[in-house]
N, C-alpha and C positions, 0 to 999 in steps of 0.2 A: 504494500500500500504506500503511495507518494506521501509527504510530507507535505500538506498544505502551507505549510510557512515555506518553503522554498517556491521561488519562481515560477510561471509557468509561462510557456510562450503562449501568446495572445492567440495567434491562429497557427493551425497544422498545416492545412489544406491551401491547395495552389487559389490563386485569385484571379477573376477571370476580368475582362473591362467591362462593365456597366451592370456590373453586380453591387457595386455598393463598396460599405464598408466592410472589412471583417467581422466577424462576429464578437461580439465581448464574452468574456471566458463566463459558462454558466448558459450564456445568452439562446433560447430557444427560438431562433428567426424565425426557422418555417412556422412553426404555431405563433407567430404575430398576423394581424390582419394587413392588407396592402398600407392603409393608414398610418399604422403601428410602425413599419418600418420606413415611411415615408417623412415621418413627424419625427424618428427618433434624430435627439439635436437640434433640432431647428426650432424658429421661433414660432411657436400656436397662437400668441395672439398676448399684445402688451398694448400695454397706451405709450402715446407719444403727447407732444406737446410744440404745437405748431405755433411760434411767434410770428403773427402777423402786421403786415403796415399798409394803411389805406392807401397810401400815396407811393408806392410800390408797384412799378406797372410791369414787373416783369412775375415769372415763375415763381411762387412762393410755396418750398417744401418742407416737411416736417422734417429735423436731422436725424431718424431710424426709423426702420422700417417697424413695423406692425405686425405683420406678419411675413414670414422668410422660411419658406417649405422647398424639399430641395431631395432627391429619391435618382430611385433606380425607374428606368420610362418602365419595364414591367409592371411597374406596381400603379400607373396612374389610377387617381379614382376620381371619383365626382366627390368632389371638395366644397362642401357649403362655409361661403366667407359671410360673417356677419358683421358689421358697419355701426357700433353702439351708437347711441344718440349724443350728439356732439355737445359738448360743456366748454364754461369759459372759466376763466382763473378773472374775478373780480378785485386787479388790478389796473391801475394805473400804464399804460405803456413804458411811460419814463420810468417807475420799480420794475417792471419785468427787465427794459434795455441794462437795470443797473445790477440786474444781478449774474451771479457767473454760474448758478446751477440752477440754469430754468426750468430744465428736465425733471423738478424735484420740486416744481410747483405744487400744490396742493390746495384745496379749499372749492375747489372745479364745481361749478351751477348748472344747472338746464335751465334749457328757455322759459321753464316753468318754478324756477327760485330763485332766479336771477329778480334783483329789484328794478321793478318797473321805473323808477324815476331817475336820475345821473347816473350814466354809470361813473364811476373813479375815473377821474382824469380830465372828463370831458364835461360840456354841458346840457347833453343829449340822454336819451334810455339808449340803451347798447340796441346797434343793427345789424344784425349777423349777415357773415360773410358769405358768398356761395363756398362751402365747402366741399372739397370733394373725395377721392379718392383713387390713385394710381394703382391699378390692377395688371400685373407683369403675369402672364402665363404663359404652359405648353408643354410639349413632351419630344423627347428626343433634342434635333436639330431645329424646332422651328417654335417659335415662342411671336407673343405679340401682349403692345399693353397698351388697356384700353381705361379711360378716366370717367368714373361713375360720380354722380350726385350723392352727398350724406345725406339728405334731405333731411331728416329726424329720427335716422336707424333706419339702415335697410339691409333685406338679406339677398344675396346671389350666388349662381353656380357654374361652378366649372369644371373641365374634366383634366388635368393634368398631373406632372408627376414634378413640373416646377413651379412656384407661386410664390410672389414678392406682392405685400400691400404697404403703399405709403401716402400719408395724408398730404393733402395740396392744394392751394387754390391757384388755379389757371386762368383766372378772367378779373379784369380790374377797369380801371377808369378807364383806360385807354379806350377798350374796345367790349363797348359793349353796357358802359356805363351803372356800371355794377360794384359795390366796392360795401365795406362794413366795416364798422368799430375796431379800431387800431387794439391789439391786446394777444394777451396769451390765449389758444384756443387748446382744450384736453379731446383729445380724440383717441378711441381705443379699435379693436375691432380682433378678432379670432376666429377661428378656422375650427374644421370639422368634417367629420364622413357623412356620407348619409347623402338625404335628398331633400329638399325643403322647395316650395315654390318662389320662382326668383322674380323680383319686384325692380330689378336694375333700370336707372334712366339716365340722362345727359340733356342739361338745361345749358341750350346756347343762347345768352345775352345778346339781344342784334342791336340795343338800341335805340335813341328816340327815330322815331321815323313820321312825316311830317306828310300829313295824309294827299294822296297820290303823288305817292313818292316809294322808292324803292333802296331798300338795306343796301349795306356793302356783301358781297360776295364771302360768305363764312365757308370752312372746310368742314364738311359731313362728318360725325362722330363715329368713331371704330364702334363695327356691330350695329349700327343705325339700322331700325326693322320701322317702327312706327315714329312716326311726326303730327304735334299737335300743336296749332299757333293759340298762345295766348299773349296778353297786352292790358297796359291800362294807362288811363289819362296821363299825359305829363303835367309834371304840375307847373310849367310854365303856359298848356295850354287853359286859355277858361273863357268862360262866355258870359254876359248877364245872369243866365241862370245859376251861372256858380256863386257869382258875387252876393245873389238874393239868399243863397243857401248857408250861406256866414252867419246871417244875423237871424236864421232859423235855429241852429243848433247849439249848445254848448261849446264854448274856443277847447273843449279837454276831448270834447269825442267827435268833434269835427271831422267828416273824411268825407271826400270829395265824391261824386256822384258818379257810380259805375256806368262806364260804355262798352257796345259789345264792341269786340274784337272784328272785326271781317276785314282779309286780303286776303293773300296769296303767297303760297310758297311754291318758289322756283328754284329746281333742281338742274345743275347744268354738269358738263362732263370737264370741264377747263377751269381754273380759279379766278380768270378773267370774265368770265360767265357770258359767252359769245359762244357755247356749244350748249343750247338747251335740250333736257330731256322731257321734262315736262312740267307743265305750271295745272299748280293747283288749288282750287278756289277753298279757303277755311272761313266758314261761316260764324255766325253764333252759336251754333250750337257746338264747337269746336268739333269740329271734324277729326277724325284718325283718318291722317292718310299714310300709305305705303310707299316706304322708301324703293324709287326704280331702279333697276340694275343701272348699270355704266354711270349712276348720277354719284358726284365724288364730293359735289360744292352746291351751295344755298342760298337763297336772298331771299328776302321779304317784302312785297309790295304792301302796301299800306291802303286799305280803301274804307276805315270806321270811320270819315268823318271830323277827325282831329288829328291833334299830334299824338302819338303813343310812344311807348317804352314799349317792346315787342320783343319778346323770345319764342324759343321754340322749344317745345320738350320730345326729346326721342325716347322711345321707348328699344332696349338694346335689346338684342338677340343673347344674352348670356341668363 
């Protein structure tokens, strides 16, 4: 009988390439699930903490990923990622910039304990940012990563045996006229086997668009299946009746008098948008329309009658 206190070599057996790692001494591979040896090591699921700046017009990423799963392509499975409901650190911007371990923020709110009146710093209620989320997948040699909505927790699936998630916002003043409360945002999100129904979307910002009048040329969201135009008043547009609506309401719950949405989304094959595939009419009733093949890029014709702030929501294929 060997001597447990002496050494033993890790592995006996020859290694072959894209098997993985060796096995650790004891370790009963075969009776793990595909899962089991996909996840061993790797990151299942942490929160991070995404310092954001409104006046920031470029790529703004969280510094670690979220989730970092990483296997043998045998073993890919259908991986349900889930998207926790995003929280803020009710700080000041200037205390988050002055501290050196932001990663170690704590005190994190939902949109639902967060205080409605100033937030810290500012002289506004906090307006949240489009957050999002960078979804890296794939199996073997071919991988693709596609950027989903947090909306307020969502869950999604996918099939592979590689998976990287990190939080991000991709849309800012510049383009698209979209931008939220300067501050530390907690974002969490973890992974799992199984099957769940997936609710994935991609909210493209187009803009104020200033009625008959047509967007800039946007590029189609990876996995783009469904498209639905929604919109609402700018608040530079207003008419009499807005002005009569002032001195009807409360200055605390005052909101401005809903318009339907109706234009047009156009689908082209070039990003100069001079190769159309097809234009399609979205009413009030929001329409679901379907994304056409060869169409790569998007505008928005504007036909409600005012100026609007218009985006588009896709609904993804994952």
């Amino acid at each position: 009988m060997s001597d447990p206190r002496k050494p033993r070599p890790l592995h006996t057996g020859p290694i072959y390439p894209g098997e993985g790692l060796p096995p650790r001494p004891g370790e009963d591979r075969p009776g793990l699930s595909p899962f089991g040896r996909l996840g061993m090591g790797g990151v299942l699921g942490v929160r991070s903490i995404l310092v954001y700046h409104a006046d920031n017009p470029n790529v703004q990423e969280a510094p670690n990923d979220m989730i970092n799963v990483e296997g043998d392509d045998l073993d890919a499975s259908q991986l349900v990622i889930t998207l926790h409901p995003p929280r803020v650190i009710p700080l000041s911007i200037e205390a988050v910039n002055a501290r050196m371990d932001q990663q170690n923020l704590t005190g994190e709110q939902t949109n639902s304990e967060v205080a409605i009146d100033r937030f810290p710093g500012t002289k506004h209620p906090i307006r949240w940012p489009p957050l999002e989320a960078s979804v890296e997948f794939g199996v073997g040699g071919t991988n693709t990563t596609a950027v989903v909505d947090y909306v307020n927790g969502v869950t999604l699936t996918v099939e592979a045996s590689f998976l990287r998630v990190r939080a991000l916002v991709s849309q800012s003043k510049k383009g698209g006229d979209i931008f939220g409360t300067s501050a530390a945002y907690y974002l969490a999100a973890h992974v799992g086997p199984g099957f769940a129904e997936s609710h994935a979307q991609r909210t493209i910002f187009v803009g104020h668009v200033a009625d008959k009048d047509e967007s800039d040329v946007f590029d189609l969201p990876k996995f783009a299946k469904i498209a639905v135009l929604i919109g609402c008043r700018s608040r530079d547009d207003h008419d009499d009746h807005d002005d009569h609506d002032d001195h009807d309401h409360h200055h605390h719950h005052h909101h401005r008098r809903p318009s339907l949405t109706i234009g047009w989304i156009k689908f082209f094959q070039d990003p100069e948008g001079r190769h159309c595939v097809g234009d399609f009419f979205a009413s009030d009733h929001q329409d679901r329309i379907e994304v056409p093949n060869a169409a790569q890029y998007f505008s928005v014709f504007n036909e409600s009658g005012h100026k609007m702030k218009m985006s588009v929501i896709f609904e993804l294929a994952l």
